[in-house]
PDBQT receptor file of N, H, CA, C and O in Angstrom, charges set to zero:
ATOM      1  N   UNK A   1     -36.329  16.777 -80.204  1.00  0.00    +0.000 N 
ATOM      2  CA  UNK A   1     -35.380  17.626 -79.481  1.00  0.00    +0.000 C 
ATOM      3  C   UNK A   1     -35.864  19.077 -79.450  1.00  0.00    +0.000 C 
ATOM      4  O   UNK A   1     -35.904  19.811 -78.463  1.00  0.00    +0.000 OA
ATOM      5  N   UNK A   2     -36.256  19.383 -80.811  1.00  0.00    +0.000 N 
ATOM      6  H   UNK A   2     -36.223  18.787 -81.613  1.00  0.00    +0.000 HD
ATOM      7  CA  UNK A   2     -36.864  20.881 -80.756  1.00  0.00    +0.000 C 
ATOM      8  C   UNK A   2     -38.221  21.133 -79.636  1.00  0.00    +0.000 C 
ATOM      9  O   UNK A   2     -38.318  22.196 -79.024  1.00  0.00    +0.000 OA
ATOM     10  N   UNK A   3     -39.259  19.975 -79.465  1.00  0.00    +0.000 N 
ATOM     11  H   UNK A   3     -39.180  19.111 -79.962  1.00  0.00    +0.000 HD
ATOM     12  CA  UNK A   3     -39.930  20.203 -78.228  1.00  0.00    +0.000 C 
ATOM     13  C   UNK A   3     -39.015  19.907 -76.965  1.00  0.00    +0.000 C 
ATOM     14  O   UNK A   3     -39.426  20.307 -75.876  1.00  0.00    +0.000 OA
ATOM     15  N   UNK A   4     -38.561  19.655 -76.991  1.00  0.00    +0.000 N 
ATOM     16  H   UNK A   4     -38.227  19.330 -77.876  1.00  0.00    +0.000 HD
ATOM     17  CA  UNK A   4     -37.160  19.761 -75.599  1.00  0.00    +0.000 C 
ATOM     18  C   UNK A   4     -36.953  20.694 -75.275  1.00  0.00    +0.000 C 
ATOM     19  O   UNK A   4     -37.500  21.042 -74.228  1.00  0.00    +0.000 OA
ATOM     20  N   UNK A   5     -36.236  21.451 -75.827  1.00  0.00    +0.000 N 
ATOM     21  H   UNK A   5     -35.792  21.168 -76.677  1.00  0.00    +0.000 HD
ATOM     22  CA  UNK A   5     -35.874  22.795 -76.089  1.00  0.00    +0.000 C 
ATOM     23  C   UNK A   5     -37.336  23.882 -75.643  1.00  0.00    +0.000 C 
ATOM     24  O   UNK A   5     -37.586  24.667 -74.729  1.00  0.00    +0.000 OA
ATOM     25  N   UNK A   6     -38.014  23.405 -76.814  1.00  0.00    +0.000 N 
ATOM     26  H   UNK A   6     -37.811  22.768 -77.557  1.00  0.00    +0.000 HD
ATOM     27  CA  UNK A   6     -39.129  24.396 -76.413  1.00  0.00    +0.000 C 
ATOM     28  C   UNK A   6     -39.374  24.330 -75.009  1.00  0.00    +0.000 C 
ATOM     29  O   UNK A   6     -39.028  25.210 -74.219  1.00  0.00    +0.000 OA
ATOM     30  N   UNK A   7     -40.098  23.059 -74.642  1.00  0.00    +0.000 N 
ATOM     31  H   UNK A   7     -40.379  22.345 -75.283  1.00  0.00    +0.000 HD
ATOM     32  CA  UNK A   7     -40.333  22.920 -72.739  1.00  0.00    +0.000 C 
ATOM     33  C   UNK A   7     -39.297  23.452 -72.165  1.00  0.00    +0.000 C 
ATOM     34  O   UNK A   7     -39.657  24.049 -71.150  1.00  0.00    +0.000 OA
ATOM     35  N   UNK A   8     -38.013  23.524 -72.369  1.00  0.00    +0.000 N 
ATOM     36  H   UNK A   8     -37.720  23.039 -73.193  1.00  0.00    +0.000 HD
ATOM     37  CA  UNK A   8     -37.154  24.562 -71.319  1.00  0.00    +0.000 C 
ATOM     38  C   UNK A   8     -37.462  25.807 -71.369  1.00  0.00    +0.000 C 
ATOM     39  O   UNK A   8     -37.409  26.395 -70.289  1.00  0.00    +0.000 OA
ATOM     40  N   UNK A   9     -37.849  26.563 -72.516  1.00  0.00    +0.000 N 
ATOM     41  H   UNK A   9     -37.892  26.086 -73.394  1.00  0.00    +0.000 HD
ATOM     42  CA  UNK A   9     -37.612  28.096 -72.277  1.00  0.00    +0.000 C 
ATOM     43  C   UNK A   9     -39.293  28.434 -71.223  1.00  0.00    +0.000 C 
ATOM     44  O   UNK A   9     -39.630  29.339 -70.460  1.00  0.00    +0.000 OA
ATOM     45  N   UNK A  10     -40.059  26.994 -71.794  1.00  0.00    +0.000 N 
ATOM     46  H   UNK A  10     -39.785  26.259 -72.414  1.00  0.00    +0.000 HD
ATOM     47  CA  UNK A  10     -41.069  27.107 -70.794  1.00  0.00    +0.000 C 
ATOM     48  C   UNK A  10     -40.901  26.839 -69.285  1.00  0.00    +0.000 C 
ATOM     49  O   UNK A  10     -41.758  27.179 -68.469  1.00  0.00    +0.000 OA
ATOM     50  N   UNK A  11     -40.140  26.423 -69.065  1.00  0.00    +0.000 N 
ATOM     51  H   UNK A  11     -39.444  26.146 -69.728  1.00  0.00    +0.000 HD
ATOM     52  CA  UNK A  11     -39.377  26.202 -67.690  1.00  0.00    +0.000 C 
ATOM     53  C   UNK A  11     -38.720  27.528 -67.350  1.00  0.00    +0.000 C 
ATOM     54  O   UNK A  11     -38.547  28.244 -66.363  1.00  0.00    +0.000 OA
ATOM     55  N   UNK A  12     -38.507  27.511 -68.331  1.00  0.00    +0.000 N 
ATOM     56  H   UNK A  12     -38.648  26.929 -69.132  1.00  0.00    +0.000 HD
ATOM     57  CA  UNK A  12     -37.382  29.030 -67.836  1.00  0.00    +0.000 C 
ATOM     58  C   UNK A  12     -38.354  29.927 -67.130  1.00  0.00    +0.000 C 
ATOM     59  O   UNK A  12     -38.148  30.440 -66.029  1.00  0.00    +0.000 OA
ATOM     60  N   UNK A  13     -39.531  30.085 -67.927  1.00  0.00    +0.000 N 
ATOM     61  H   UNK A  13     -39.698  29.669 -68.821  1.00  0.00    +0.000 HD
ATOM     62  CA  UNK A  13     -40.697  31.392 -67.630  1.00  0.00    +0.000 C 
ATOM     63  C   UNK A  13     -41.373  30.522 -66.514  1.00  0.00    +0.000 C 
ATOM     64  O   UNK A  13     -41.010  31.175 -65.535  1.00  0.00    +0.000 OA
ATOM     65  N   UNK A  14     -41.879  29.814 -66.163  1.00  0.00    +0.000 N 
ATOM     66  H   UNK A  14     -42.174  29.283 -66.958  1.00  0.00    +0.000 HD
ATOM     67  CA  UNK A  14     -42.150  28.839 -65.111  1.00  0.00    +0.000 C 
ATOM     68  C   UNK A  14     -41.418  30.081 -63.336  1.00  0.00    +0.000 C 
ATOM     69  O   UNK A  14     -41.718  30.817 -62.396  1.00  0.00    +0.000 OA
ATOM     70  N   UNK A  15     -40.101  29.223 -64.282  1.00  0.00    +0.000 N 
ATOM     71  H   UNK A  15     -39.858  28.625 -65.045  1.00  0.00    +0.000 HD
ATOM     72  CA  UNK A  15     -38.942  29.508 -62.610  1.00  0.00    +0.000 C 
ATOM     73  C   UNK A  15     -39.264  31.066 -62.432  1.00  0.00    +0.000 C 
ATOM     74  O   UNK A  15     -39.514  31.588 -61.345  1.00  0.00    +0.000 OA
ATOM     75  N   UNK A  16     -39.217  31.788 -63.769  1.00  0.00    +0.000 N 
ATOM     76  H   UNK A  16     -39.014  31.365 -64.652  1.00  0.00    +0.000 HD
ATOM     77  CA  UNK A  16     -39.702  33.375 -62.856  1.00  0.00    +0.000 C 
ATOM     78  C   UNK A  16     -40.727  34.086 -62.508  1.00  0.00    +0.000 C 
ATOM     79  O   UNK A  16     -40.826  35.151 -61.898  1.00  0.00    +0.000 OA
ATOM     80  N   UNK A  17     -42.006  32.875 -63.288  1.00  0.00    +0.000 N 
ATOM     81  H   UNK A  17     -41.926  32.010 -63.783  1.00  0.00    +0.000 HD
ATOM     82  CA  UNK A  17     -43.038  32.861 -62.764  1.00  0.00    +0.000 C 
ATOM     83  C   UNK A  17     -42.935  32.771 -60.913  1.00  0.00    +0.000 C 
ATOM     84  O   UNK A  17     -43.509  33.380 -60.009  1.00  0.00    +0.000 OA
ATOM     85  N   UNK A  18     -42.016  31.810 -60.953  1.00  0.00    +0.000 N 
ATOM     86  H   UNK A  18     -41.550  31.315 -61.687  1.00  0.00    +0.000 HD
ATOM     87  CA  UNK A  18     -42.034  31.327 -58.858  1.00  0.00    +0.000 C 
ATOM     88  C   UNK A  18     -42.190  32.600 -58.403  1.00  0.00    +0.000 C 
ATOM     89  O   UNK A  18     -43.125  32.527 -57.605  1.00  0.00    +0.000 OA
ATOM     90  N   UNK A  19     -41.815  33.708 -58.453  1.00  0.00    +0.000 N 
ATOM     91  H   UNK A  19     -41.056  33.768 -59.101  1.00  0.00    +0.000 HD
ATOM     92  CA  UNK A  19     -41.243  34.804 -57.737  1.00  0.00    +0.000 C 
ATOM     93  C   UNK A  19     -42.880  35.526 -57.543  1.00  0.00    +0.000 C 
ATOM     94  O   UNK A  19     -43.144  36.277 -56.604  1.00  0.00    +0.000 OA
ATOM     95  N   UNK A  20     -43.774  35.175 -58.503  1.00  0.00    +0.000 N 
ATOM     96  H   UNK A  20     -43.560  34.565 -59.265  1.00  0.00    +0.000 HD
ATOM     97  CA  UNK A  20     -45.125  36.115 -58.495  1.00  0.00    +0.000 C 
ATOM     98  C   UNK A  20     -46.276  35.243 -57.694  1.00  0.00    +0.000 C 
ATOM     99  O   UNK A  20     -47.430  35.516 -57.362  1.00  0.00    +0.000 OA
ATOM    100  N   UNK A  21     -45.282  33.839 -57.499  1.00  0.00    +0.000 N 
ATOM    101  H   UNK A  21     -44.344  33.618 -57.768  1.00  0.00    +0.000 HD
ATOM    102  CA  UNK A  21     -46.933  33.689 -56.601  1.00  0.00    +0.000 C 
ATOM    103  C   UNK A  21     -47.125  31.741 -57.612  1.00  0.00    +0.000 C 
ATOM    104  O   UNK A  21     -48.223  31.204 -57.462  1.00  0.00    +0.000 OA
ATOM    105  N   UNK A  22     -46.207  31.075 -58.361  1.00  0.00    +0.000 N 
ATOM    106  H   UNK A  22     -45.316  31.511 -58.483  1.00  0.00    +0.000 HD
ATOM    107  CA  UNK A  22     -46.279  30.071 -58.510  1.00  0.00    +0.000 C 
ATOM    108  C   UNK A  22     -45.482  29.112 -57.573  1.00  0.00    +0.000 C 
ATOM    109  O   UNK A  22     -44.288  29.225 -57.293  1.00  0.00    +0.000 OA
ATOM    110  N   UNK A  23     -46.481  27.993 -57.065  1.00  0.00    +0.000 N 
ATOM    111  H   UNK A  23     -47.450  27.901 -57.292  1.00  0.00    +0.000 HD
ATOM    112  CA  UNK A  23     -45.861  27.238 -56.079  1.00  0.00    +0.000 C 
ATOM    113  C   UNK A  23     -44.244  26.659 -56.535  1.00  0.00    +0.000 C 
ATOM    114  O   UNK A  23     -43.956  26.531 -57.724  1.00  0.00    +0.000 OA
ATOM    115  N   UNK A  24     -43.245  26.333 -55.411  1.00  0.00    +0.000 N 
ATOM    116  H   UNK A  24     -43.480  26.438 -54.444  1.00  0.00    +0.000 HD
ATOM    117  CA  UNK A  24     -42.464  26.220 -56.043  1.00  0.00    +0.000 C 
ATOM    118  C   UNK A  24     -42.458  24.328 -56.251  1.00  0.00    +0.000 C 
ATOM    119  O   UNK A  24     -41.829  23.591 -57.011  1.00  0.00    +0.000 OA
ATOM    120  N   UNK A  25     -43.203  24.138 -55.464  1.00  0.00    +0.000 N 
ATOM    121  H   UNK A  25     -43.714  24.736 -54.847  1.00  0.00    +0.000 HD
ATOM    122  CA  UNK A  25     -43.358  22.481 -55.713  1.00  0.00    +0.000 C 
ATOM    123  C   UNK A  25     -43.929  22.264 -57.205  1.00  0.00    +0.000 C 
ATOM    124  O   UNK A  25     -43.675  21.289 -57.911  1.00  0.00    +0.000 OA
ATOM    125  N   UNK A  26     -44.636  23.205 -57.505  1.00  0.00    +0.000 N 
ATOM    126  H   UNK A  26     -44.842  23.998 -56.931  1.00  0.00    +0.000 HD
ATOM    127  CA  UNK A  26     -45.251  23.191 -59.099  1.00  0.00    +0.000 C 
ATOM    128  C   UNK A  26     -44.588  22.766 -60.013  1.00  0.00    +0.000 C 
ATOM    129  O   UNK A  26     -44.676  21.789 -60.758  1.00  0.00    +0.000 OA
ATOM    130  N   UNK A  27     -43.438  24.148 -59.818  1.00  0.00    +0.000 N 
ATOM    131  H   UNK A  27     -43.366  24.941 -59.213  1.00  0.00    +0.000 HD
ATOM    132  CA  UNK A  27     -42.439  24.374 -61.080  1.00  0.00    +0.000 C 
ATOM    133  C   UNK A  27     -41.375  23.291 -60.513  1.00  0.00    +0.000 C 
ATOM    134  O   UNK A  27     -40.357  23.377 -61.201  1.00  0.00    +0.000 OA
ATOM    135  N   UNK A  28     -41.238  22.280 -59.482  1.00  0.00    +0.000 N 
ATOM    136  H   UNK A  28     -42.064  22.210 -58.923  1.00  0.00    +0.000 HD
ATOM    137  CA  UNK A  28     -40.297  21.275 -59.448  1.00  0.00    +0.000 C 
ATOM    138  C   UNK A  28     -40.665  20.437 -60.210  1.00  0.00    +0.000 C 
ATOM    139  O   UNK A  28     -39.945  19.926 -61.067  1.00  0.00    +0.000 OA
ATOM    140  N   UNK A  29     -42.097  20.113 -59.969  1.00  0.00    +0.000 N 
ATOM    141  H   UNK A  29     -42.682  20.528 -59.273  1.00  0.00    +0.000 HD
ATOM    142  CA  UNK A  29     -42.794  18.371 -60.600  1.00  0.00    +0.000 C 
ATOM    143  C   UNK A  29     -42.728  18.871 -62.040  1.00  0.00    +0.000 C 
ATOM    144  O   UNK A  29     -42.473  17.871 -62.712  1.00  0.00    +0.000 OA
ATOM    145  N   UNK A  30     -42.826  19.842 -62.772  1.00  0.00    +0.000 N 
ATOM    146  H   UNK A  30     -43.033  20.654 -62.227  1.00  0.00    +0.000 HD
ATOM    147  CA  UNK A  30     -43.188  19.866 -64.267  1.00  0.00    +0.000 C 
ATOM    148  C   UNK A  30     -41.734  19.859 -64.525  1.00  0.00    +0.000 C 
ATOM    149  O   UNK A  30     -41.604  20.065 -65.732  1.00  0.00    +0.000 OA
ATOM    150  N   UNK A  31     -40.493  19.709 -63.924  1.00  0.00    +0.000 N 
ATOM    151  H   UNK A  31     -40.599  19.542 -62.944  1.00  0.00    +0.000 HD
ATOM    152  CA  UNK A  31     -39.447  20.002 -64.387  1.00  0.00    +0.000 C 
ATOM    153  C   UNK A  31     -38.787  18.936 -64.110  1.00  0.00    +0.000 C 
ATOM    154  O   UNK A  31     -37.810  18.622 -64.789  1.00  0.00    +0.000 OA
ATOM    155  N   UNK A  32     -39.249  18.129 -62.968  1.00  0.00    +0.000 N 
ATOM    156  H   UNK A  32     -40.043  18.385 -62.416  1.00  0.00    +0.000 HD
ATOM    157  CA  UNK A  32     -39.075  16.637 -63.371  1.00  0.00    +0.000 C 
ATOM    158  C   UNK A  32     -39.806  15.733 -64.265  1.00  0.00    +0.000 C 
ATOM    159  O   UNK A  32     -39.243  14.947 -65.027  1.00  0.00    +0.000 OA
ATOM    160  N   UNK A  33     -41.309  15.891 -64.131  1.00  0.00    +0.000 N 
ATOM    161  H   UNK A  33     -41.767  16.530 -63.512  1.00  0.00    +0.000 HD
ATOM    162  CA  UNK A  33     -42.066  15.644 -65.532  1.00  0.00    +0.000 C 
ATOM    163  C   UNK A  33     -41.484  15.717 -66.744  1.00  0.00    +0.000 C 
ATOM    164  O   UNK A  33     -41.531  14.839 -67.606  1.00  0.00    +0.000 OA
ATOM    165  N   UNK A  34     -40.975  16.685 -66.812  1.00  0.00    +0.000 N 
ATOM    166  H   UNK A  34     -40.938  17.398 -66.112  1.00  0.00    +0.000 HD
ATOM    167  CA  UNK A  34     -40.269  17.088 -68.646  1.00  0.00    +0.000 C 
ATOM    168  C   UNK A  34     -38.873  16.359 -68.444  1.00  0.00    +0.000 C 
ATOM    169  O   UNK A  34     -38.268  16.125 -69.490  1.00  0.00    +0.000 OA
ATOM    170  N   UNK A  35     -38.428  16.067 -67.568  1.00  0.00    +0.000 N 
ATOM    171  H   UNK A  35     -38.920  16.256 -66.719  1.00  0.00    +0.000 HD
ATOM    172  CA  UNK A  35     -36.994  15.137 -67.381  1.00  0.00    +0.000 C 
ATOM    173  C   UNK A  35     -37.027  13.885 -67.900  1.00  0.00    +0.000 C 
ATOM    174  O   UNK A  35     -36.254  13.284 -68.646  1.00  0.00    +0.000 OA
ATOM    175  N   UNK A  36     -38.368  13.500 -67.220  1.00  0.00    +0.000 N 
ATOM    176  H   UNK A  36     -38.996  13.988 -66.614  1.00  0.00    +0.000 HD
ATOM    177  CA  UNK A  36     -39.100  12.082 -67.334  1.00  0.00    +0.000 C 
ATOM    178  C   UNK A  36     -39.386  11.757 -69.011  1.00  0.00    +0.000 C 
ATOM    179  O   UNK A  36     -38.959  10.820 -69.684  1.00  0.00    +0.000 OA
ATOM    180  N   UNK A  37     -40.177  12.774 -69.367  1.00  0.00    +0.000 N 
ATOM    181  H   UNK A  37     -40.525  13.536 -68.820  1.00  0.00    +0.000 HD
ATOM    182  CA  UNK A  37     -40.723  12.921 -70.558  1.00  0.00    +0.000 C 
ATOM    183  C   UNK A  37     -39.681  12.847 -71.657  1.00  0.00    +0.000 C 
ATOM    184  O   UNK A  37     -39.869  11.927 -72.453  1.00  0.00    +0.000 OA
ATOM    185  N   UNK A  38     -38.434  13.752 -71.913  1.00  0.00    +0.000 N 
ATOM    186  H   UNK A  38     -38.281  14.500 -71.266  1.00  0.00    +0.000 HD
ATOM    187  CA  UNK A  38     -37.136  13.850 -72.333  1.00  0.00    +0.000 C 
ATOM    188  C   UNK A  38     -36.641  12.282 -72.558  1.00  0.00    +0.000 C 
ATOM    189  O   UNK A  38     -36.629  11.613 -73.591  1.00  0.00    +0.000 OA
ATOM    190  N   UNK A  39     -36.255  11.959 -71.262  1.00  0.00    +0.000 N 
ATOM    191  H   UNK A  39     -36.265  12.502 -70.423  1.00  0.00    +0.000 HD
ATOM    192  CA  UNK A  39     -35.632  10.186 -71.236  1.00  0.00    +0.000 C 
ATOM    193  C   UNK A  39     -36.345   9.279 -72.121  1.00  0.00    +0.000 C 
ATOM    194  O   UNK A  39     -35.811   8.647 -73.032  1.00  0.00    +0.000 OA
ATOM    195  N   UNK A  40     -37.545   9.246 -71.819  1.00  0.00    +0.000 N 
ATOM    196  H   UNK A  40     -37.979   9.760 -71.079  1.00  0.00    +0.000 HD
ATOM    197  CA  UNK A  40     -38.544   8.462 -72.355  1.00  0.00    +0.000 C 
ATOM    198  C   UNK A  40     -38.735   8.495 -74.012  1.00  0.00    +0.000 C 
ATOM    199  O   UNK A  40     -38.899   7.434 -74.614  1.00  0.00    +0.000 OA
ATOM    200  N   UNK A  41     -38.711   9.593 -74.618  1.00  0.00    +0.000 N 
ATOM    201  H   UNK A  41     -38.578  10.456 -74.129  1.00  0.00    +0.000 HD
ATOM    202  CA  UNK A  41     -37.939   9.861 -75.648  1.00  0.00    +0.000 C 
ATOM    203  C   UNK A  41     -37.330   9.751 -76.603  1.00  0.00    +0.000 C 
ATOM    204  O   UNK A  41     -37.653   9.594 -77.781  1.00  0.00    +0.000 OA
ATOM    205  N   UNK A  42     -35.949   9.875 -75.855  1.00  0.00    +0.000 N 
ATOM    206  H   UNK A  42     -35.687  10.003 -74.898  1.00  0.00    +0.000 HD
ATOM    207  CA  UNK A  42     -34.749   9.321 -76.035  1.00  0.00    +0.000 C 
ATOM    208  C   UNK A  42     -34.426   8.179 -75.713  1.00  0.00    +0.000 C 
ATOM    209  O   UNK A  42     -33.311   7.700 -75.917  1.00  0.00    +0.000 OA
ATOM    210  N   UNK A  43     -35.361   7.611 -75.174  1.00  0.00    +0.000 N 
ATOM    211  H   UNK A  43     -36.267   8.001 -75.008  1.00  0.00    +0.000 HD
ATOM    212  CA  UNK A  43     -35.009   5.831 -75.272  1.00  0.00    +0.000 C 
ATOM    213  C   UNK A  43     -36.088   5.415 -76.038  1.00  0.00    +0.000 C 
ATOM    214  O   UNK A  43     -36.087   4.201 -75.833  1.00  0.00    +0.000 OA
ATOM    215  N   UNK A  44     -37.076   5.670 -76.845  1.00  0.00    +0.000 N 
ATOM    216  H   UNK A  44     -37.077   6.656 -77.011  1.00  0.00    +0.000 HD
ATOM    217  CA  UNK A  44     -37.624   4.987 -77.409  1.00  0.00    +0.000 C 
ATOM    218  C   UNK A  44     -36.652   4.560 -78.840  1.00  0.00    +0.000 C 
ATOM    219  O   UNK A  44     -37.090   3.761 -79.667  1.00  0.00    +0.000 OA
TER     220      UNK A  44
């Protein structure tokens, strides 16, 4: 859970990364990636 957590605040800096020039399709797939990743997880 604590890498959970961690990958969000990396998400967080991600999303305001978008504003300087990161694609925003980028910061979608790694934020479904880590969704994916999360579940997977939590269902093991």
């Amino acid at each position: 859970m604590k890498d959970y957590l961690k990958n969000l605040r990396l998400l967080q800096a991600l999303f305001q990364c978008k504003y300087v020039g990161v694609p925003e399709l980028a910061v979608k797939a790694l934020f479904i990636l880590n969704i994916l990743l999360f579940l997977a997880s939590y269902l093991k």
